[in-house]
N, C-alpha and C positions, 0 to 999 in steps of 0.2 A: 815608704818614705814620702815624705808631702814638701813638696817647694812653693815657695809665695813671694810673688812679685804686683807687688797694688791688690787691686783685688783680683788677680789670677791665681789660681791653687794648680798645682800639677801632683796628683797619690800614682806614688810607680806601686804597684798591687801584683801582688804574685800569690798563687795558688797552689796547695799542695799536691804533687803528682798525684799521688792515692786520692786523691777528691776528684781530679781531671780525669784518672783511670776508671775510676766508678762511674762517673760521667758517661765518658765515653761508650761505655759499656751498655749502658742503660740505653742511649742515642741506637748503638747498633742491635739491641735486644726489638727497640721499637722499631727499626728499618728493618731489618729482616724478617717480622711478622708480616709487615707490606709487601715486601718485595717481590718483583712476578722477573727470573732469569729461564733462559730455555735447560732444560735436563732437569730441572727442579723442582717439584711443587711450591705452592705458595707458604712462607713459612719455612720451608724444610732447605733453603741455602746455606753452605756454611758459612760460620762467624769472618771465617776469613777472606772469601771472595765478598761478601760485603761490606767489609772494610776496606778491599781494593777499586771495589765496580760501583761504591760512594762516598767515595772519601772527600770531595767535594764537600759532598750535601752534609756529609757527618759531623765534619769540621768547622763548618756552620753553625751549624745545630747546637754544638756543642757551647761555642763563643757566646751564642745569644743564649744559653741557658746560664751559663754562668758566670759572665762578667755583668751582667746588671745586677744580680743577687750581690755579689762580693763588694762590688761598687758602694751599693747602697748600705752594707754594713761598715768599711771605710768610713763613707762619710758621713755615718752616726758615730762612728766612735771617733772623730776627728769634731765630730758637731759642724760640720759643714750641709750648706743648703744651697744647691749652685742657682745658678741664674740660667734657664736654659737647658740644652741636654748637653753633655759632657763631650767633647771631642776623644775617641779613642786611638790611640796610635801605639807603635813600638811595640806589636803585639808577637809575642815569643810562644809557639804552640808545637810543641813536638812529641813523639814518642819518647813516654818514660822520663817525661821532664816537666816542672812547675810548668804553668800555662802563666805568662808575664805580661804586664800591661799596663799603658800609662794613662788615666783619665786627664785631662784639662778643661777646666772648666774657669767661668767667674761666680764668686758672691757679691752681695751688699756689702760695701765698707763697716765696720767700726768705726759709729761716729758719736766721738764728744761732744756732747753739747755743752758750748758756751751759755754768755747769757743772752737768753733773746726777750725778757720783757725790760722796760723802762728805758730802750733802745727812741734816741733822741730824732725824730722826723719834724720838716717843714709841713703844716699844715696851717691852715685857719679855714675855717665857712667861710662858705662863697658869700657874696652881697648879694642882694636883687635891688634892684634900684627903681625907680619910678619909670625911668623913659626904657628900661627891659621890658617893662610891664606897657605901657603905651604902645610898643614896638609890638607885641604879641596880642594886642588889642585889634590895633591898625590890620593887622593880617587876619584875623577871623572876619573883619571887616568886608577884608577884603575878598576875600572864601564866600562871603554871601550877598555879593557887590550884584547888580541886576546892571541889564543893559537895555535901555529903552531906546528905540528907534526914533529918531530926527529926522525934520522936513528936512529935503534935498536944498542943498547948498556946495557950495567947494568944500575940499575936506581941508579940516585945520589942523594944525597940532595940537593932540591930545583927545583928537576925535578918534572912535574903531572902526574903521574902515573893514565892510564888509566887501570880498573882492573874490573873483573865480581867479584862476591862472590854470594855466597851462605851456611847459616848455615846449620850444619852436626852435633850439639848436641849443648843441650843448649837452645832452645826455645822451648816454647810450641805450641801445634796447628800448622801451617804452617809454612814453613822455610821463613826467611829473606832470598831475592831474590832479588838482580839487575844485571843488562846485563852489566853495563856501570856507573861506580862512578870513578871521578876523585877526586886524592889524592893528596896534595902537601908532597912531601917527605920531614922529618924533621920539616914542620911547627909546629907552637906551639898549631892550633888548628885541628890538625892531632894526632888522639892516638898513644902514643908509639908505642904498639902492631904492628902498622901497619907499619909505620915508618921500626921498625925494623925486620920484616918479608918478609917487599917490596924489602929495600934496599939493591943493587945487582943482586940481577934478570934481566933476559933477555925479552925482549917480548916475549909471547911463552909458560914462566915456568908459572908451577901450585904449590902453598906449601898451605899443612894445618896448620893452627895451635890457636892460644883464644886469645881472648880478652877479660876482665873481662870490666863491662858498674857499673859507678857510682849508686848508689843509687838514687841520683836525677837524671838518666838520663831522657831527655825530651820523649824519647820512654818506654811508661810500659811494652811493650813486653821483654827490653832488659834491664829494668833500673835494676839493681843489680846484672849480670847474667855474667856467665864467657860462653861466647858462642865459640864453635870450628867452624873457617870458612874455605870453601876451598873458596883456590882464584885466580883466573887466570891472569896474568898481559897481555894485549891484547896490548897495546902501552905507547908511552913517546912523553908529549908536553912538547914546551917550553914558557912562559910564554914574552909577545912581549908588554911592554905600550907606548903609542900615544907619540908622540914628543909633547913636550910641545910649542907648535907655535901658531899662529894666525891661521894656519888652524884649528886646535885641539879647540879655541876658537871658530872660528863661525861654529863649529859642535855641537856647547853643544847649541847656542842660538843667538840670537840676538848682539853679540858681535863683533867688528871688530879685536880687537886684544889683546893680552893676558891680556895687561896693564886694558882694560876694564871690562876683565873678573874676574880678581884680584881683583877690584874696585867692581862690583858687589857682588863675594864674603863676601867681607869687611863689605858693607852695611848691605847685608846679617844675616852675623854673630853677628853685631855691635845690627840690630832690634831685635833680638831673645835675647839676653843679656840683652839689654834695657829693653825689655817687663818683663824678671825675676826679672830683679832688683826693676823695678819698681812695678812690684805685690806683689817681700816685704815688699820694704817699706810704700803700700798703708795696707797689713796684720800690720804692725806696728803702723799705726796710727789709726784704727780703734782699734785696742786694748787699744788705750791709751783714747782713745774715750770714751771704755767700760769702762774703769779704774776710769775713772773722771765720772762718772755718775750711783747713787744707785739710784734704784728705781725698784719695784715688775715686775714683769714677768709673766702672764698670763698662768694657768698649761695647759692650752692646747694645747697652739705655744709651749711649751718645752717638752710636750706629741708627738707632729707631728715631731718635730727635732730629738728627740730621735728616733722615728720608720725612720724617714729616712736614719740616721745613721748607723741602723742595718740595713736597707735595703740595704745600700750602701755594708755594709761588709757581707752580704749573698751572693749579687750579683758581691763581689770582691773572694770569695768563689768559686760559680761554675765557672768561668773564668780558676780559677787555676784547676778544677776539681775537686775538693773538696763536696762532699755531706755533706750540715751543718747538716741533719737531723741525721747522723749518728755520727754526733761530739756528747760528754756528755757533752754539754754546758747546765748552770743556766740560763736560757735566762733572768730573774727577775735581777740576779746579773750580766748580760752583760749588760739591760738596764740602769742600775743604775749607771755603769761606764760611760756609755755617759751622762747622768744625767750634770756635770760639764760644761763638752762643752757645749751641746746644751742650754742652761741658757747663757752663753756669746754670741753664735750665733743669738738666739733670741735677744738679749739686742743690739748685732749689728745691727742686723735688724732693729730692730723699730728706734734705734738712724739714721742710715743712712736715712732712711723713714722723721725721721723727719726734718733732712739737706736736704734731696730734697723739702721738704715742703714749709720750711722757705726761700728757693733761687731759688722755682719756676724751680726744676730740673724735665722734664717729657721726657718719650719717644715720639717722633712725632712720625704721622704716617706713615711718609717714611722712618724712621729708622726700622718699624716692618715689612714694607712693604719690606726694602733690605734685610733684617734675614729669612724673608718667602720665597723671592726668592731666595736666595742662599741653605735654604733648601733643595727647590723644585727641583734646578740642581742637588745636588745633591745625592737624590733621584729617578732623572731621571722623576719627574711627573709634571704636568699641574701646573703652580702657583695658577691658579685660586681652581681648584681641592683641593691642600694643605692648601689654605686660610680660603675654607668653615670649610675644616675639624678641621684644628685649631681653628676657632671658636667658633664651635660644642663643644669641647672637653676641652676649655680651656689657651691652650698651646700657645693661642694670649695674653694673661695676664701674660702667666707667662716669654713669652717673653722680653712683655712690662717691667715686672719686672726686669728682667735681665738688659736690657740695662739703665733702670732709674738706678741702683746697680751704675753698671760702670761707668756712666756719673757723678755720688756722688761719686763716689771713685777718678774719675778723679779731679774735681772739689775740693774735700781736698790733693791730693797730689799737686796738681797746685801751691795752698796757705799755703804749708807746710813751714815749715824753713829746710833746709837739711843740714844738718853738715856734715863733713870725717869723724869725730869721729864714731867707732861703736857701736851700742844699747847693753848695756847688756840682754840679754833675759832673762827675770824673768818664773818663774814656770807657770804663769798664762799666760802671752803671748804664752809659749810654746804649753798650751793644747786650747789658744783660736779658733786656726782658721778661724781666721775670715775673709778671703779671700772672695771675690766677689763673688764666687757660694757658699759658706756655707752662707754668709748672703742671701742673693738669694732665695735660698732652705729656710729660716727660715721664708720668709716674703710671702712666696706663700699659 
């Protein structure tokens, strides 16, 4: 008899005694050729002191010879394919009696597909505009800015101030020490303190004096700390950027002249913009995806989305240096707030899964094969080497996964309808996430 509740299946399976008897039989025909008891030779025990002296091991033996066969013909003739290995329980094993037992298990829902092409999304191309372009000018400018050394004078604003320091109170353990830090006087990411301690000095002079360091500063030694520095101002450059010409372009690349190089930029800027926009609004239409389509969710794909989620933010944790073990976090009530997402990232998954299904969307294998080589560079190791290893381990499936994701996501924003009008983002959009590595991550 088979119960179903979402995607849980429960087959209560019962056994013919005469099949459990023959069983059995066989179990003790094979333990008694092993068996070593005193008064007996090997072999030569009878049927029914081995029945008593292991009946343990027999009853064992017997269960795992025969409920995974019976199992497995259940759920071909149920046409069932669980998710996982089947929970066994309720299991009824006696003399002269059916051997009983109840598998539980989950499948993959049955899912109707809706319509998912001509599905209406907020898009347009990005612009690039001239002063984007002038902005990313300025900065390569500035990447190849020179600093020539100035006669001794007071330092001004706007001058770099080449300067030793050294703390003299205020840290712990060893003194903050450099020979040689250049300063821009007055900049805005130059501390006051310094700015106004520098400014007027000669090359030459020496002045003590603090500098208190933000609480967030990115150094622990100094982040909150009003530190006394002495300082030496050693010299003054001056700050010299490339003419902006056609030489200035074919020193950055491939370029003949500025006009080219502005035109690269463009494109540049225009693909990066393109790519956001469009990984929007592909997170948009997969949510309306989810939206338009109820149907149960398998607690174990939303059991694995969950722990990756936290793994994600453990491992977003120690980045920032953060030890999660000494945080007072509920880790029960941390997982349960992911609980929501990961139920819609799962439900994306399997919907995208089944849009490559029905349109014959697969990774080739020279799409896994260009992913494995671009690894392998760079990593610096043998393609060949990388490929085994990925095999070995997995990480060629979940490849394959990745690029099947994008090539459905591709393939619905293609056949989208795209309006100017903007999408209002509802609550549930907001927390789905359902971008192409959360569905991804859902379906591995």
């Amino acid at each position: 008899m088979a119960l179903v509740e979402g995607c849980k299946h429960s087959l209560e399976i019962s056994i013919p005694v005469e099949e459990v008897e023959s069983e059995t039989s066989r179990v003790v025909d094979s333990v008694q050729k092993r068996a070593k008891l005193p008064g007996f030779r090997p072999g030569k025990a009878p049927a029914t002191l081995i029945r008593k002296q292991f009946a343990g091991d027999i009853r064992q033996q017997v269960l795992e010879n025969l409920i995974p066969v019976h199992l497995q013909k259940q759920l071909e003739v149920e046409n069932l394919n669980p998710i996982g290995t089947p929970d066994i329980t309720d299991v009824h094993f006696h003399d002269f009696a059916p051997l009983k037992f109840t598998a539980t298990f989950e499948v993959i829902p049955e899912i109707t597909l809706g319509e998912y092409t001509d599905l209406e999304v907020s898009y347009l191309d990005p612009e690039v505009t001239d002063a984007d372009i002038s902005k990313r000018v300025e900065e390569l400018r500035e990447q190849k800015a020179q600093y020539i050394n100035i006669d001794p004078r007071p330092v001004e604003d706007g001058d770099h101030a080449v300067v030793s320091l050294e703390s003299v109170e205020g840290v712990e353990g060893d003194p903050v020490k450099t020979d040689e830090m250049v300063l821009e006087i007055g900049a805005k990411d130059t501390f006051p303190a310094f700015t106004e301690n520098l400014r007027g000095l000669n090359p030459g002079d020496e002045k003590d004096f603090d500098v208190t360091y933000p609480a967030d500063y990115g150094s622990e030694k100094l982040a909150g700390r009003t530190v006394k520095f002495h300082a030496q101002l050693k010299g003054l450059r001056r700050k010299e950027l490339p003419e902006l010409d056609d030489e200035f372009a074919q020193e950055l690349g491939d370029y003949r002249t500025v006009d080219e190089l502005k035109e690269a930029i463009r494109k540049g800027i225009f693909g990066q913009r393109q790519y956001e926009a469009q990984q929007k609004a592909k997170d948009k239409l997969v949510d309306k995806l989810v939206d338009a389509h109820e149907f149960p969710v398998p607690e174990a794909f939303v059991e694995r989305q969950i722990r990756n989620r936290v793994e994600q933010s453990l491992r977003a944790m120690a980045e920032q240096g953060i030890d999660p073990s000494q945080l007072k976090l509920d880790w029960n009530k941390v997982k349960e707030s992911q609980r929501g997402k990961a139920i819609r990232e799962v439900k994306a998954s399997l919907l995208l899964g089944k849009v490559s299904e029905r349109e014959s969307i697969h990774a080739t294998r020279d799409e896994v094969d260009a992913e494995v080589e671009k690894i392998a560079r760079q990593q610096r190791k043998p393609v060949a080497a990388v490929h085994m290893e990925f095999e070995k381990d997995g990480t060629l499936g979940r490849i394959a996964s990745h690029i099947q994701t994008d090539k459905t996501l591709n393939f619905l924003f293609e056949r989208a309808r795209k309006v100017a009008e903007p999408d209002v983002e509802t609550p549930a959009e907001s927390g789905a996430n359902s971008g192409s590595e959360s569905a991804a991550d859902a379906a591995e």
